[in-house]
C-alpha positions as CSV (number, residue, x, y, z in Angstrom):
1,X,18.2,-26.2,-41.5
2,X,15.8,-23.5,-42.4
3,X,14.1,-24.3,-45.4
4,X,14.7,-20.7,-47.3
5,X,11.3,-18.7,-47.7
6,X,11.0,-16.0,-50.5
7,X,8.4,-13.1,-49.4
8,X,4.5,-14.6,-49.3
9,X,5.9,-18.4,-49.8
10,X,3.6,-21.1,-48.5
11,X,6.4,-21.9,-45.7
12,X,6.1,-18.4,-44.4
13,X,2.4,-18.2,-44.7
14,X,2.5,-21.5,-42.6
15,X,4.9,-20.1,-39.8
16,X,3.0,-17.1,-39.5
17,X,-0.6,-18.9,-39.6
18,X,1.4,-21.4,-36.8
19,X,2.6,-18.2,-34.7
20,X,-1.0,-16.3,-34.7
21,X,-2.8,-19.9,-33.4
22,X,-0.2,-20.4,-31.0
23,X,-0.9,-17.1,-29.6
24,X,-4.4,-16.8,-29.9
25,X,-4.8,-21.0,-28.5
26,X,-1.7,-21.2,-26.0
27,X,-4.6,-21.7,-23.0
28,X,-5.3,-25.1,-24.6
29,X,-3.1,-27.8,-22.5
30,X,-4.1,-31.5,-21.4
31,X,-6.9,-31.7,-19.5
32,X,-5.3,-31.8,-15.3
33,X,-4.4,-35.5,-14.8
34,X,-3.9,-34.5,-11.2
35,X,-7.7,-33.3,-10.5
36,X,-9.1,-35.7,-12.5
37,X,-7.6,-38.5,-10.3
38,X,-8.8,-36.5,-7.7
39,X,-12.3,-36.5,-9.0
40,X,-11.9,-40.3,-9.6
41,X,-11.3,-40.9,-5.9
42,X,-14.3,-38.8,-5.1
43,X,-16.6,-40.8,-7.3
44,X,-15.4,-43.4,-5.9
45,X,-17.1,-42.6,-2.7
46,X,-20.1,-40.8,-4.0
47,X,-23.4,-42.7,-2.3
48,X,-23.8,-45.5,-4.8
49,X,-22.1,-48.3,-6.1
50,X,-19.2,-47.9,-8.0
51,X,-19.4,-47.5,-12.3
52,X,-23.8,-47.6,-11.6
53,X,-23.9,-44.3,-13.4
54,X,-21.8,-45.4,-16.4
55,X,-20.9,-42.8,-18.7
56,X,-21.9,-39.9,-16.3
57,X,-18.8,-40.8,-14.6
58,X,-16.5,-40.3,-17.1
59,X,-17.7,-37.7,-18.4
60,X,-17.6,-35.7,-15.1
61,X,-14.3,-36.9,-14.8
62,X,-13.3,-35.2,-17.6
63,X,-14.9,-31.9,-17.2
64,X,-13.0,-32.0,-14.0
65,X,-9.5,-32.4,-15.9
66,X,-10.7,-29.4,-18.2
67,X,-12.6,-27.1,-15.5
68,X,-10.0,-27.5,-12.7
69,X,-11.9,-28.6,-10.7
70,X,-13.0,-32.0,-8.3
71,X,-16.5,-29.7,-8.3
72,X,-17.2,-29.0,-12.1
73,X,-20.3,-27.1,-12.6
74,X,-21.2,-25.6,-16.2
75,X,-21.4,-21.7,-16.6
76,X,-22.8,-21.2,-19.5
77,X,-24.1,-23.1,-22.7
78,X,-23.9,-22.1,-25.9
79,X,-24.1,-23.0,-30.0
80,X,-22.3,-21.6,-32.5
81,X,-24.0,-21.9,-36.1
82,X,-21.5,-21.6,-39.1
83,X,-23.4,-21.4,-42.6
84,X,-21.5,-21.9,-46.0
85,X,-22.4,-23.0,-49.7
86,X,-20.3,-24.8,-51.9
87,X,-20.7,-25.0,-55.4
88,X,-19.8,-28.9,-56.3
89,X,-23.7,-29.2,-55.8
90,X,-23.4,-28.4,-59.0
91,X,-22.4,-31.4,-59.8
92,X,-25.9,-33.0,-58.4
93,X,-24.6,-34.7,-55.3
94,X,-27.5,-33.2,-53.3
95,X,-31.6,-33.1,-53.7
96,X,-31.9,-29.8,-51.9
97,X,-31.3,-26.3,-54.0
98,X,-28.7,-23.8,-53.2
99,X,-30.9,-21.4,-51.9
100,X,-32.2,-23.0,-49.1
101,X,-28.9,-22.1,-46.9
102,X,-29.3,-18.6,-46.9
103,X,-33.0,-19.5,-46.0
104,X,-32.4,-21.5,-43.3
105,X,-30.1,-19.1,-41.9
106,X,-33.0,-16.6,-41.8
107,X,-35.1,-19.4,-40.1
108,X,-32.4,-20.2,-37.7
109,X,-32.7,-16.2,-37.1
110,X,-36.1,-15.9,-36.4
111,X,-36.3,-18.8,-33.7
112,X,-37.6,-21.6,-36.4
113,X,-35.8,-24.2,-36.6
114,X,-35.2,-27.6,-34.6
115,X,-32.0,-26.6,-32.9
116,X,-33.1,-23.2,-31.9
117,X,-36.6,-24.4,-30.2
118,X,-34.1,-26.6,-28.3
119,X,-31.7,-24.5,-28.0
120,X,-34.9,-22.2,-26.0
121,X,-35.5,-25.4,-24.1
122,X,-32.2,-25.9,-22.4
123,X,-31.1,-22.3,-22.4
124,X,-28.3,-22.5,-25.0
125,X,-26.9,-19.3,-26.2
126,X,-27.1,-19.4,-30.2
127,X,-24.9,-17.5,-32.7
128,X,-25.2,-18.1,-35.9
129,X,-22.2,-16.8,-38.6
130,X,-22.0,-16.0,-42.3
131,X,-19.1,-17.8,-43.4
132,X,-19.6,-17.8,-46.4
133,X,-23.0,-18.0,-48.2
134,X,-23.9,-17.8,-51.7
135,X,-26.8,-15.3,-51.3
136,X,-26.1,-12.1,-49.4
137,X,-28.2,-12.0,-46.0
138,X,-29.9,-9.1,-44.3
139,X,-28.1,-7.3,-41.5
140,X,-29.2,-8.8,-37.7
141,X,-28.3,-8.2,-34.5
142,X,-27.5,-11.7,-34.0
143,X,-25.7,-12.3,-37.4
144,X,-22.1,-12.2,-37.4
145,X,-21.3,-12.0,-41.5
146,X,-18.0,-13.0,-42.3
147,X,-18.7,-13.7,-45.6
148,X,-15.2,-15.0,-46.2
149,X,-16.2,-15.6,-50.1
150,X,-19.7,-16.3,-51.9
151,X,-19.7,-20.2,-51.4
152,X,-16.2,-22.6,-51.3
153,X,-15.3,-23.4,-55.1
154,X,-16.6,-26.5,-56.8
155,X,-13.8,-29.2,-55.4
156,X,-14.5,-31.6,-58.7
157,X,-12.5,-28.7,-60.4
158,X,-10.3,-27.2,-57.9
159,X,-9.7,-26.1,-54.7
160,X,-13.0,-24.8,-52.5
161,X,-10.8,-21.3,-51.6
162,X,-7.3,-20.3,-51.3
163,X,-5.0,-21.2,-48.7
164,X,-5.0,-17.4,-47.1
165,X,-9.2,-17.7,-47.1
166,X,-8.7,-20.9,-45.2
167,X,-6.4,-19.2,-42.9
168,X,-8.8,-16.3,-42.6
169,X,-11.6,-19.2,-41.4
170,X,-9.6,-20.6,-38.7
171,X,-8.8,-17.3,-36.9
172,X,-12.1,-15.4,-37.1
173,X,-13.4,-18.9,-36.1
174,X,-11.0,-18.3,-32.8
175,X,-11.9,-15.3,-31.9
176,X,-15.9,-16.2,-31.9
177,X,-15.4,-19.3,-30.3
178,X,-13.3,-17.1,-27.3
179,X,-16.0,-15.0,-27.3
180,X,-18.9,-17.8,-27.0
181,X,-16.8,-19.2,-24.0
182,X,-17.0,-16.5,-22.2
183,X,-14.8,-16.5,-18.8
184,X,-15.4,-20.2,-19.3
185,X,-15.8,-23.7,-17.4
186,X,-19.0,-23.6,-20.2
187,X,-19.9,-25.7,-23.3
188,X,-19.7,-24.4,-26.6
189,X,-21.8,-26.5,-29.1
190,X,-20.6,-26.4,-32.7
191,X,-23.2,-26.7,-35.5
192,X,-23.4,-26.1,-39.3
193,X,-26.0,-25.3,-42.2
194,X,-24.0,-25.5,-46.0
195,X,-26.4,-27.6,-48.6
196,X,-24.1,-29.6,-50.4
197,X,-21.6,-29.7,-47.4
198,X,-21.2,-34.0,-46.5
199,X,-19.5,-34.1,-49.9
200,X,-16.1,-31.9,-48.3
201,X,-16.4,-33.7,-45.7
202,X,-16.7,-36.9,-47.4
203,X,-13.4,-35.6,-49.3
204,X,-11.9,-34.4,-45.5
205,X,-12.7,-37.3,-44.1
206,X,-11.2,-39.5,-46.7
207,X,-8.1,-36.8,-47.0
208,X,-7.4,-37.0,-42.6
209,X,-7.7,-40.5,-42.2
210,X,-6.9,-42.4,-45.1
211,X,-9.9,-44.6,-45.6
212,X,-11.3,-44.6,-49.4
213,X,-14.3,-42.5,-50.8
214,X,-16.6,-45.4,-50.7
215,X,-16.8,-45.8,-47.2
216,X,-16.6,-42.1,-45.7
217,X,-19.4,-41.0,-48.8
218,X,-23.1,-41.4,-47.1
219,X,-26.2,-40.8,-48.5
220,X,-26.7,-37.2,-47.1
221,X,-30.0,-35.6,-48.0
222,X,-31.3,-39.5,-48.9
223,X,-29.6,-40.1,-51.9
224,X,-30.7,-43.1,-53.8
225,X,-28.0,-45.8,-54.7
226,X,-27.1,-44.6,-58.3
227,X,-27.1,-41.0,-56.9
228,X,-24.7,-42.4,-53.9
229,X,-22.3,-43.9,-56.3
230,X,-22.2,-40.5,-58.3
231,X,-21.9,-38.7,-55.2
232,X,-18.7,-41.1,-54.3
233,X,-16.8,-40.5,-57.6
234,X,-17.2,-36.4,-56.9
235,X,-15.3,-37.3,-54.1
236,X,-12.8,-39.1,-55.1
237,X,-12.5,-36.9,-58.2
238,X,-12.3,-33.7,-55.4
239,X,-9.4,-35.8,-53.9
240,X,-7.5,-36.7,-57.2
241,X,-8.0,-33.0,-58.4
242,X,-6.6,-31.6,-55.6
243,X,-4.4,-34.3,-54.0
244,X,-4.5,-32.6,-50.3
245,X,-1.2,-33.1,-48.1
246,X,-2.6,-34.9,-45.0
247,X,0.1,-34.1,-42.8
248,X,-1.2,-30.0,-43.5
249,X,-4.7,-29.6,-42.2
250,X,-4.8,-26.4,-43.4
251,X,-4.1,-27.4,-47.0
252,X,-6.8,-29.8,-47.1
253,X,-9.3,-27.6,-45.5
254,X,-8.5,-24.8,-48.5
255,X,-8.5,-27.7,-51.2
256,X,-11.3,-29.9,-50.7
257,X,-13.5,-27.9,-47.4
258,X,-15.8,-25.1,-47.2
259,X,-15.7,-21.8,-45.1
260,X,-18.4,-22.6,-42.2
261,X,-16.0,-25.8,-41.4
262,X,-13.0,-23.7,-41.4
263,X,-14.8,-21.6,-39.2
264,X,-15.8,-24.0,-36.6
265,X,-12.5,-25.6,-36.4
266,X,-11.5,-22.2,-35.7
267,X,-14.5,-21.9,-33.0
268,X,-13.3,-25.3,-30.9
269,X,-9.6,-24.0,-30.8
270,X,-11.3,-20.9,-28.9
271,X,-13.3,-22.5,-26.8
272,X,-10.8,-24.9,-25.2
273,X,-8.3,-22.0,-24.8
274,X,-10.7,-20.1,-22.5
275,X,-11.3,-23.4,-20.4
276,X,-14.7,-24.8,-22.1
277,X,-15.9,-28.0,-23.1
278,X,-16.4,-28.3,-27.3
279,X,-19.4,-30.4,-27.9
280,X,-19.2,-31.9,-31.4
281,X,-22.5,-32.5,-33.0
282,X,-22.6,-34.6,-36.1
283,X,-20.3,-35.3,-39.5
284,X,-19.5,-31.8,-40.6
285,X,-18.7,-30.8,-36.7
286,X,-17.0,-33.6,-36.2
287,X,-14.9,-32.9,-39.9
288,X,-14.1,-29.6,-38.2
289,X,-12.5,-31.6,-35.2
290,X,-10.9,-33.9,-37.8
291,X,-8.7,-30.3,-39.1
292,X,-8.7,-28.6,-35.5
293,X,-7.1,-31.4,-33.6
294,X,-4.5,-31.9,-36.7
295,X,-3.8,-28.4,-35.6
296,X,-3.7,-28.6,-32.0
297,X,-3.9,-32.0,-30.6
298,X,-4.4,-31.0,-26.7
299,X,-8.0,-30.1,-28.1
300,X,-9.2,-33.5,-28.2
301,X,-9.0,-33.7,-24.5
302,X,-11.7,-30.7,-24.4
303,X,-14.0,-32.6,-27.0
304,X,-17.4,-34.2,-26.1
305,X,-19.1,-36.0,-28.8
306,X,-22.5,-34.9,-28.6
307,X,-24.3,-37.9,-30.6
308,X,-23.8,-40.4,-33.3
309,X,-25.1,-39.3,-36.5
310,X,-26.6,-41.7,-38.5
311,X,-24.6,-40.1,-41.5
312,X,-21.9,-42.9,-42.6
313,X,-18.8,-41.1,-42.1
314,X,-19.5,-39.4,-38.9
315,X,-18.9,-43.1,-38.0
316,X,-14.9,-43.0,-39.0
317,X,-14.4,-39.5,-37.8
318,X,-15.3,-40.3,-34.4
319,X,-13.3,-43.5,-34.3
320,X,-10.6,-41.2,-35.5
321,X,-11.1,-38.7,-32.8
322,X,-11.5,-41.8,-30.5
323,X,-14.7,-40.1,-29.0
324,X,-17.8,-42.3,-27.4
325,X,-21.3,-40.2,-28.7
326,X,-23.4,-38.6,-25.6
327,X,-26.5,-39.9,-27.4
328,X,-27.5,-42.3,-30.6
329,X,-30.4,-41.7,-32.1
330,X,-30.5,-41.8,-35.6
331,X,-30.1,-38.1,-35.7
332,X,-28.8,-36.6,-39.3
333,X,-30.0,-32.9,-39.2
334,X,-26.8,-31.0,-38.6
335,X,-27.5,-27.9,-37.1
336,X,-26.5,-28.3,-33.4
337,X,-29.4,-30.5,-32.9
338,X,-27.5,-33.5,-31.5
339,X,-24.5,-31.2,-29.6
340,X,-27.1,-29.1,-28.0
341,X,-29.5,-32.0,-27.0
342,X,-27.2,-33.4,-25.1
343,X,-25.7,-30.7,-23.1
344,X,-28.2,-31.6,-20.1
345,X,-26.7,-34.7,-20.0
346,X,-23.4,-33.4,-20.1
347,X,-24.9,-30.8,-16.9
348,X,-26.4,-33.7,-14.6
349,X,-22.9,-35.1,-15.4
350,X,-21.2,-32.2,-13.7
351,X,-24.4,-32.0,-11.1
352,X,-23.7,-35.4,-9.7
353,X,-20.0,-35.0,-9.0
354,X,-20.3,-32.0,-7.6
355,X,-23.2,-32.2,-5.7
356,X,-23.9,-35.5,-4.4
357,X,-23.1,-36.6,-1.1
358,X,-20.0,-38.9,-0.1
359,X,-20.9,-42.1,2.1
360,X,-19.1,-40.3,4.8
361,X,-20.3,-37.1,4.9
362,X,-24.4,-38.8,4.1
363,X,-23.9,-41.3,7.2
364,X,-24.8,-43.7,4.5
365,X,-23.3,-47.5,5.1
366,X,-20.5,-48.5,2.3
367,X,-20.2,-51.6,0.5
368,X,-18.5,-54.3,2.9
369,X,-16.5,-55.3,0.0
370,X,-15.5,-51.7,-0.9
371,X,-14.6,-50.8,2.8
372,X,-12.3,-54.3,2.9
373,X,-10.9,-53.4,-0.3
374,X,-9.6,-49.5,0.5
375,X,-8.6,-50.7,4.1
């Protein structure tokens, strides 16, 4: 039975939220079991010994599952840089001041910072969106200001934004991540700026997977150990405030999230419906594949995790997601940085399926071992 839905209910709002994702996402399917047992085979006979290049293999095989293809190669690279604030650093769970967002935005605009001189390294395409900053930000070419609302609510007192702001992240987070993937067969690196924002996703975290505030709450911006214990009980305050359904991503996203993780759970659902891989940076990325997989499972076929953070729940959230990092290197910036530094990886990857030789076709002599065993 139908439940009944009066005009603007929450049940309607949910089928039509449902109806405009599955529309706007109905490219995202399982990654091809058939090619990538056929890329499989040809590692298998690639000129060296069998499992010698580890996790290269793996991964190839899986951007041949997404790309099509026994021959992946990546067309484009690019990062996507969501800023939000959120006003439970009121509240003192973070050393940094507000204002530093909407100023690192502006550096992230003008080439400064750490993921952007590697982004110019390795070629990476950078956006970088207002989803919803405190400050207002100058007009720029390569500013896309959604500006959804002026910083998520303080989640100690209530919910960070209403249900249809939530909504609003998701899709606008779509259509940028389509637009970042281009024709596709590329890799579309998510990364975040929001001071403030590991305490949501503390709360997210917590909310998605069930495991209490005191071990998804890290220190963040280096909080000391009083300062960490404060920083846990705004958590589980948030979550005892707010008391997010876990079975509705959506609703947890719009009670105890922020707009620039909306937005890039919005941003991997767009991605993997035009074909590309979604490289997950660190915790707040990762949060956003924590809400985007509740919404479309077949995404986590498309998801690479970029690196480990050394931030304490990134930890859960990619056991959760049942992802292997790229890289670990005690990273905790946020930004991209860890996504985007391991996109050449992710490349030689592709390059060495693709483009190295079989034994057969090098004249190279196989393993006797191999040849006895495939006879």
């Amino acid at each position: 039975m139908v439940p009944h839905s009066s005009p603007g209910s929450t049940t309607e709002r949910n089928i039509d939220l449902n109806s405009i994702l599955e529309e706007m996402t109905s490219g995202i399917s399982h990654a091809d079991p058939a090619m990538m047992k056929r890329a499989r085979i040809r590692q298998a006979r690639l000129t060296k010994p069998p499992g010698s290049l580890g996790r290269l293999e793996e991964i190839s095989v899986r951007l041949a599952g997404i790309y099509g293809t026994t021959r992946p190669k990546v067309a484009s690279r690019s990062l996507v840089i969501a800023a939000g604030d959120h006003d439970v650093v009121r509240q003192g769970v973070t050393s940094y001041p507000q204002d530093v967002t909407a100023q690192m935005v502006l550096n992230f605009l003008a080439g400064g910072a750490a993921v952007t001189a590697m982004a110019r390294l390795f070629d990476v395409d950078v956006t970088v969106v207002d989803a919803g900053v405190k400050s207002e930000l100058p007009e720029h070419p390569d500013l896309i200001s959604l500006r959804i609302g002026p910083g998520a609510a303080d989640i100690s007192a209530g919910p960070a934004m209403s249900r249809e702001q939530a909504e609003r992240c998701l899709i606008e987070g779509v259509r940028i991540g389509q637009r970042s993937a281009g024709s596709g067969s590329g890799l579309v690196a998510a990364g975040d700026m929001g001071i403030g924002n590991t305490t949501p996703s503390s709360a997210i975290t917590a909310a998605l997977t069930g495991m209490p505030p005191e071990v998804t709450t890290g220190r963040g911006t280096g909080r000391n150990a009083d300062e960490l214990r404060h920083k846990t009980e705004i958590v589980a305050r948030a979550l005892e405030v707010n008391k997010p359904d876990a079975h509705d991503p959506v609703d947890v996203l719009s009670k105890v999230g922020g707009f620039e993780i909306g937005v890039l759970a919005g941003v991997m659902l767009g991605a993997a419906s035009r074909g590309s891989v979604v490289v997950i940076d660190g915790f707040i990325s990762g949060v956003a594949a924590l809400i985007a997989t509740g919404l479309r499972p077949e995404l986590g076929d498309y998801l690479i995790a970029g690196h480990r953070s050394a931030e304490t729940g990134h930890a859960i959230v990619l056991d959760h997601l049942g992802l292997e990092p790229v890289l670990d290197l005690d990273m905790r910036l946020g930004e991209g940085t860890g996504a985007v530094l391991a996109m050449p990886v992710i490349e030689a990857a592709a390059a060495c399926l693709s483009e190295m030789a079989t034994f057969d076709e090098a004249g190279v002599s196989d393993s006797e071992t191999k040849r006895s065993t495939t006879a």
